[in-house]
VEXTILUM-811401 format. One record per residue: x, y, z of N, C-alpha, C in turn; residue number from 1; residue in one letter; chain. Coordinates in steps of 0.2 Angstrom, whole numbers, plus 5000, padded with zeros to 4 digits. Each point is the difference from the previous one (the first is absolute). Example, Ala and Ser with C-alpha at 12.3 -4.5 7.8 and 13.67 -1.06 7.14 Angstrom:
{rec {5066,4972,5039},{4996,5006,5000},{5004,5006,5000},1,A,A}
{rec {4998,5005,4996},{5004,5006,5001},{4996,5005,5003},2,S,A}
! end
This chain:
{rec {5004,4994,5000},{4996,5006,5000},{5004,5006,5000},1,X,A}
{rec {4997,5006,4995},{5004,5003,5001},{4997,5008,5006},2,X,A}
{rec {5005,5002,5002},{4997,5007,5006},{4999,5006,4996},3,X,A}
{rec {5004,4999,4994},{5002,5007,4997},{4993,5005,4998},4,X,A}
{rec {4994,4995,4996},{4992,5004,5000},{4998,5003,5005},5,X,A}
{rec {5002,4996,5004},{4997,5003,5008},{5004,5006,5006},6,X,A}
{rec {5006,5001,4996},{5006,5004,5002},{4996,5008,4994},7,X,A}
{rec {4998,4998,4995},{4999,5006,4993},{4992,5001,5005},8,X,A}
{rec {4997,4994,5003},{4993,5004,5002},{5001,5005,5005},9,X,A}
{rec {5006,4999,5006},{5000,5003,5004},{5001,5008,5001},10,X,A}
{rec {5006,4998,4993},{5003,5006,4997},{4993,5005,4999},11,X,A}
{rec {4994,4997,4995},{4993,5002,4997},{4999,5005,5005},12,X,A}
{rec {5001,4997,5008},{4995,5002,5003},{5001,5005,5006},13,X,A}
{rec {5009,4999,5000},{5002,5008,5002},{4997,5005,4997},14,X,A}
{rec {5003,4998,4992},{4996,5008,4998},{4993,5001,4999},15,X,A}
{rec {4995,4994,5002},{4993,5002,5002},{4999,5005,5006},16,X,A}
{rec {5005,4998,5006},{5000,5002,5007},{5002,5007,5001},17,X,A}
{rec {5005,5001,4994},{5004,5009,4998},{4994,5003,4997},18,X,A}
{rec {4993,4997,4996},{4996,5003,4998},{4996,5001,5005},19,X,A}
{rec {5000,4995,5006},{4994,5001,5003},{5005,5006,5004},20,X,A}
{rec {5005,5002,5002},{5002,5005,5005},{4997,5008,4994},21,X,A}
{rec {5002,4998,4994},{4997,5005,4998},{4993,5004,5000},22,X,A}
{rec {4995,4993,5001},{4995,5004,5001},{5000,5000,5007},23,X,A}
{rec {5002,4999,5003},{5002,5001,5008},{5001,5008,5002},24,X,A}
{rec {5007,5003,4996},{5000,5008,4998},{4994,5003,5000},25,X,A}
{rec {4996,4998,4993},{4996,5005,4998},{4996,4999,5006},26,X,A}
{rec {4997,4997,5003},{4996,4998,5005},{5001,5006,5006},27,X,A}
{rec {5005,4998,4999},{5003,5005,5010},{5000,5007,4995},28,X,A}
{rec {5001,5000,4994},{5000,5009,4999},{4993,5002,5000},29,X,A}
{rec {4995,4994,4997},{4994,5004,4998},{4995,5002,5007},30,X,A}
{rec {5001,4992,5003},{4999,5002,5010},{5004,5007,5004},31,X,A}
{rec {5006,5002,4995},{5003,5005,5005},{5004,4998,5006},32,X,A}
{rec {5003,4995,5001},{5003,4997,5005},{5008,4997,4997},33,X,A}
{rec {5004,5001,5007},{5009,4996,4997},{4999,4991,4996},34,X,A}
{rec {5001,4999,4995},{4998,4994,4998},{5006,4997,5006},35,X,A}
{rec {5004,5000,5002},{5003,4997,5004},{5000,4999,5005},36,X,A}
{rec {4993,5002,5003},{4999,4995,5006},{4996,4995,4999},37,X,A}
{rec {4996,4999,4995},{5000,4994,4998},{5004,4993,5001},38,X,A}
{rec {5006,5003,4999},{5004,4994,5002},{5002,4998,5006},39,X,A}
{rec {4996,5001,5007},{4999,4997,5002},{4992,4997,5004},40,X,A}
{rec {4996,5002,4995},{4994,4995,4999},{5001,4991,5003},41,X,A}
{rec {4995,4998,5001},{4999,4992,5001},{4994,4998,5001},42,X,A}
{rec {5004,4993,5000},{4990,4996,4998},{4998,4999,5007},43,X,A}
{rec {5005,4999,5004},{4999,4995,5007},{5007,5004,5004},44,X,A}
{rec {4998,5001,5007},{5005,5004,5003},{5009,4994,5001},45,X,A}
{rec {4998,4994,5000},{5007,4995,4997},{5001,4999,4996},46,X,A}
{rec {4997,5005,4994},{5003,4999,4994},{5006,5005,4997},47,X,A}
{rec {5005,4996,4995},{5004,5008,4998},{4994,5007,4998},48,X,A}
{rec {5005,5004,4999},{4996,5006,4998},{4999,5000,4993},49,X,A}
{rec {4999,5003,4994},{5000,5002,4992},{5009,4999,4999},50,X,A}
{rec {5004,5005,5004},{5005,5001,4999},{5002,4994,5000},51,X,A}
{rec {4999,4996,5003},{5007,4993,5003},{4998,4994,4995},52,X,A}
{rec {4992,4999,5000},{4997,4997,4994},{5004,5001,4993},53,X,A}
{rec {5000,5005,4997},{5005,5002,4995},{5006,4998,5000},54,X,A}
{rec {5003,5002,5005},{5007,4997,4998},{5000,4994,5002},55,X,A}
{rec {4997,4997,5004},{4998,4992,5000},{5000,4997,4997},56,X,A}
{rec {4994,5004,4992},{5000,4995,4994},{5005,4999,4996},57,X,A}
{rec {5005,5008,5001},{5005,4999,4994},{5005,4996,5002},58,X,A}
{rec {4999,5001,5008},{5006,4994,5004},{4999,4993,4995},59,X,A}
{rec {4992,4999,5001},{5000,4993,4997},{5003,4997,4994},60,X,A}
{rec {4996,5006,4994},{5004,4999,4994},{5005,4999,4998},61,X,A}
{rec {5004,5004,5005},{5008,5001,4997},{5004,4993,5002},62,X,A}
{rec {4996,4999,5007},{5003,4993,5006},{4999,4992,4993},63,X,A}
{rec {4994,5002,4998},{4998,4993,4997},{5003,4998,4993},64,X,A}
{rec {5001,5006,4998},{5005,5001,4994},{5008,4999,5002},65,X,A}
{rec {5004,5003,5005},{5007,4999,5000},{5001,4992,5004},66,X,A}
{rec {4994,4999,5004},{5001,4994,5003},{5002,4994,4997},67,X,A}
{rec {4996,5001,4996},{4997,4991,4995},{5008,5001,4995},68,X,A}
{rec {5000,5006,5000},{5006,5000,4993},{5007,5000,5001},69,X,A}
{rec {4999,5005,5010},{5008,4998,5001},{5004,5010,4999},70,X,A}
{rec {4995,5003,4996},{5002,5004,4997},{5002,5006,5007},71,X,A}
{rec {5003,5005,5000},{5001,5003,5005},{4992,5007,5001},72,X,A}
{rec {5000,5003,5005},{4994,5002,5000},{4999,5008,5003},73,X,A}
{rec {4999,5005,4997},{5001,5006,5004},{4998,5000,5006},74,X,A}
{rec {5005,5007,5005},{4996,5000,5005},{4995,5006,5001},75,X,A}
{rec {4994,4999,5005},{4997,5005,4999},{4999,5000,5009},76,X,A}
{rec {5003,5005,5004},{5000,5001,5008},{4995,5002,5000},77,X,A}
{rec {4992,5000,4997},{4997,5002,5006},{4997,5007,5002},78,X,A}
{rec {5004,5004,4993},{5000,5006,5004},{4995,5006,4998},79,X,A}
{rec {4994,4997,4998},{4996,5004,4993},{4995,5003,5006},80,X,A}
{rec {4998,5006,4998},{4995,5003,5005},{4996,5004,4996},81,X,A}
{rec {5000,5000,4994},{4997,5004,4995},{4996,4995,4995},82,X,A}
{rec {4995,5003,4996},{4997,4995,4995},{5005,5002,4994},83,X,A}
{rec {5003,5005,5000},{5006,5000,4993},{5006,4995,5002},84,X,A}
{rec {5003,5000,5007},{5005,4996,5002},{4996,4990,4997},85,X,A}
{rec {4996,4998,5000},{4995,4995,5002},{5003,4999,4992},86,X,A}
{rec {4997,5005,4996},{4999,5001,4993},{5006,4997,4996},87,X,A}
{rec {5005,5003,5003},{5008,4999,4998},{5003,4993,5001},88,X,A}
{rec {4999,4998,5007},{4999,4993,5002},{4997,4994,4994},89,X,A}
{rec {4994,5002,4999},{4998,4996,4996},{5005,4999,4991},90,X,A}
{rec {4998,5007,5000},{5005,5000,4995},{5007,4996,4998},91,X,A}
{rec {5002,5001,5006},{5007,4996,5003},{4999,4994,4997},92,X,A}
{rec {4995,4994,5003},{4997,4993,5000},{5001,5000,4992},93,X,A}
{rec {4994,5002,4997},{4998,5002,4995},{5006,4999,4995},94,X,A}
{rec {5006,5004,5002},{5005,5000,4996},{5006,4992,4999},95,X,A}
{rec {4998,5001,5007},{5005,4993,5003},{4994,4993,4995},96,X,A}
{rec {4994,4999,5001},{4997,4993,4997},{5003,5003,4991},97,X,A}
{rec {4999,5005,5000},{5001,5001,4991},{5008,4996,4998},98,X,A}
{rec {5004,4998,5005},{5007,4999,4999},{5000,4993,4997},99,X,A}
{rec {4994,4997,5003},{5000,4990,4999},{4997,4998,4992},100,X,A}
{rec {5002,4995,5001},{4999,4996,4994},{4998,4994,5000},101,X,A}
{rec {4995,4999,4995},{4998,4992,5002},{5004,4995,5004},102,X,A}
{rec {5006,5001,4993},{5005,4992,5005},{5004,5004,5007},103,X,A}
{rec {4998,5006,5000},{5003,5000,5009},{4995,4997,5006},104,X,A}
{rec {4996,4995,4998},{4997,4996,5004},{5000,4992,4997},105,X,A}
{rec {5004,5000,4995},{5002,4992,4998},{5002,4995,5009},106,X,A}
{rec {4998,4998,4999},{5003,4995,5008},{4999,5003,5005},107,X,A}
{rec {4996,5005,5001},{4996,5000,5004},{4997,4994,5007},108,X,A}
{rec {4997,4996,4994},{5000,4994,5005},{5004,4994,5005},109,X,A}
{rec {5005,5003,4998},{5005,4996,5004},{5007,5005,5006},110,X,A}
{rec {4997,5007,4998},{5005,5004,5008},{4995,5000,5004},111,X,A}
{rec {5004,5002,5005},{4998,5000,5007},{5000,5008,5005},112,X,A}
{rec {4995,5000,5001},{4998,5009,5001},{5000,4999,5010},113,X,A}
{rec {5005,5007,5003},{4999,5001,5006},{4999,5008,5002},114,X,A}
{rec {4997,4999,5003},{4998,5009,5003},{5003,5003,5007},115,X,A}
{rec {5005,5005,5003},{4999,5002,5005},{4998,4996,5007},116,X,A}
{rec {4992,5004,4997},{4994,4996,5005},{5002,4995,5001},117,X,A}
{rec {5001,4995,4998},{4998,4991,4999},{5004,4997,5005},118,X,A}
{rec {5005,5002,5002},{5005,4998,5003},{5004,4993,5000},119,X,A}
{rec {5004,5001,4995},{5005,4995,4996},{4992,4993,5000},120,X,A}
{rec {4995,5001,4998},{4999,4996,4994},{4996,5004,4993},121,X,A}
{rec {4999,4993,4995},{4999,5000,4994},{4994,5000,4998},122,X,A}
{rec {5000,5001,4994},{4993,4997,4997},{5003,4999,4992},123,X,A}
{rec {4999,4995,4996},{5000,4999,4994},{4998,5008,4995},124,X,A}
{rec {5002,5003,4995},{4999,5005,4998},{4993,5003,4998},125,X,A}
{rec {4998,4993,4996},{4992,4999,4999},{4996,5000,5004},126,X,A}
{rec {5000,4997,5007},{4997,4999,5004},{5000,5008,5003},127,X,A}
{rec {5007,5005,4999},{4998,5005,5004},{4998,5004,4996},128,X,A}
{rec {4998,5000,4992},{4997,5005,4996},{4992,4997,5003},129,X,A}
{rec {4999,4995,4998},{4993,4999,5000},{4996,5001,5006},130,X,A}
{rec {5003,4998,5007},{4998,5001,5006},{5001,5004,5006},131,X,A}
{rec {5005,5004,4996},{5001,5006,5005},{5002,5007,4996},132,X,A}
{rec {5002,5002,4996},{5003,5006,4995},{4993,5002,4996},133,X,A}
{rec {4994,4994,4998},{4997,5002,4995},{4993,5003,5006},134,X,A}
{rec {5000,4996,5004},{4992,4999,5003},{5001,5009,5003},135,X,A}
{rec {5009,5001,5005},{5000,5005,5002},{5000,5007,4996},136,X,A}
{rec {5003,4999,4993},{4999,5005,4996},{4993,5002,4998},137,X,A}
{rec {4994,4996,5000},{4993,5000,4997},{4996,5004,5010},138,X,A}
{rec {5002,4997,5002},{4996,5002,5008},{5005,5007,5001},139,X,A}
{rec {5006,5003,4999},{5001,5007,5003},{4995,5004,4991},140,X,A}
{rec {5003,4998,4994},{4997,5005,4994},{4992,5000,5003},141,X,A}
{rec {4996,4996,5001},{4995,4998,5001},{4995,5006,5009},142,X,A}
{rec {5004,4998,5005},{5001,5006,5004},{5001,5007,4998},143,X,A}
{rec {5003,5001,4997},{5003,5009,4996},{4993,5002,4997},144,X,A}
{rec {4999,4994,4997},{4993,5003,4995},{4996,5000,5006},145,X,A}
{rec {4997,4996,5006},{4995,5000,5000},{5000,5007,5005},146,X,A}
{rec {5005,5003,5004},{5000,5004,5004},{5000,5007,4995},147,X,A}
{rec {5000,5000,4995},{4999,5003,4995},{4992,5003,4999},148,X,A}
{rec {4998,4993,5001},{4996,4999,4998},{4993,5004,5005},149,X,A}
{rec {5002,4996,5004},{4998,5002,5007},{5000,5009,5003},150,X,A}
{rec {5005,5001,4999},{5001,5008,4999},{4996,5005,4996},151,X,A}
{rec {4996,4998,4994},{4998,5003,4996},{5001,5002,4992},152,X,A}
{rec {5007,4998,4998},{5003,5001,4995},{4995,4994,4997},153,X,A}
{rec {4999,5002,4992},{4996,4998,4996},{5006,4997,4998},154,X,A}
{rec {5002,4993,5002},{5001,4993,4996},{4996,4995,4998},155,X,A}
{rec {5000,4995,4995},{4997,4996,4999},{5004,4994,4998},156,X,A}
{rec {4995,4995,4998},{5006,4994,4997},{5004,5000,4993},157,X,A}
{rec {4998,5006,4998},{5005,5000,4994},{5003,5004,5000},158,X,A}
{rec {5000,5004,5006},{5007,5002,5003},{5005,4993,5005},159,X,A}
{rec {4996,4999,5002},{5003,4994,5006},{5004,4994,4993},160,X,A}
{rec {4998,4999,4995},{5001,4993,4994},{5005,5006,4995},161,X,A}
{rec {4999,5005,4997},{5007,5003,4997},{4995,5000,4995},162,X,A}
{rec {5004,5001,4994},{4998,4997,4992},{4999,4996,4998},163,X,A}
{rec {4996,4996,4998},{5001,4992,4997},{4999,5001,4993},164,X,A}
{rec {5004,4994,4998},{5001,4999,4991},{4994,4998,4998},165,X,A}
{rec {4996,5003,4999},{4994,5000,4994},{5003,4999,4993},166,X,A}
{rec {4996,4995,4998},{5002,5001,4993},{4991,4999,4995},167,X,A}
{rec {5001,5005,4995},{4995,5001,4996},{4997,4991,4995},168,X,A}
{rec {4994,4999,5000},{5001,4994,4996},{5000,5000,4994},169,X,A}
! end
């Protein structure tokens, strides 16, 4: 199997999430308020904010892409406190998944992927796309929207799905 489709959707769906910050903007100007305290909106008081969400997702992104592949991964400390800093991050990821190539996930199924967190253990590479990198990257983009959502910005699901290739018959 290859990851690489699902590596180009994730890519899809940053710049879904750059659009939804756009109408995020227009939103906080047309209300007359800092769009940036939005970013610390939430759905639940244990849950991250909008801000952490974000970078959460691009964490996952980039995490599931450099993992499987071995490839090296920017660092991002954390430090974004603005929806343009947020913007540029994404941009970041964005920039970073644009580097890969199908065969940069050839044999994928046979390394072995460890995290920080984990502490000295493994997981099969596949096993850490499919059951931890992918599920997490769909639950923080998925969070972003909905706190979005929740706040009043006019998104929808084709904000939340991107562009899809329609083709004419």
């Amino acid at each position: 199997m290859s990851f690489y489709p699902i590596v180009l959707e994730m890519k899809k769906l940053l710049r879904s999430l750059d659009g939804c910050l756009d109408k995020t903007v227009a939103f906080a100007t047309t209300k007359k308020f800092d769009v940036n305290t939005l970013l610390q909106a939430r759905l639940a008081p244990d849950m991250f904010p909008l801000l952490r969400q974000i970078q959460a997702t691009c964490d996952q992104a980039k995490y599931a892409a450099g993992r499987i592949t071995g490839k090296e991964m920017p660092a991002h400390p954390d430090t974004e406190q603005t929806v343009d800093e947020l913007r540029k991050r994404i941009a970041s990821v964005i920039a970073y998944l644009d580097g890969f190539t199908k065969t940069d996930f050839d044999g994928a199924e046979t390394r072995s992927v460890t995290t920080p967190r984990w502490e000295g253990k493994t997981m099969a590479a596949s096993d850490y796309f499919v059951e931890h990198a992918m599920p997490n990257f769909f639950f923080h983009y998925t969070t972003a929207y909905a706190i979005l959502r929740h706040n009043g910005v006019e998104v929808g699901k084709r904000d939340f799905l991107g562009p899809l290739p329609y083709r004419q018959p």
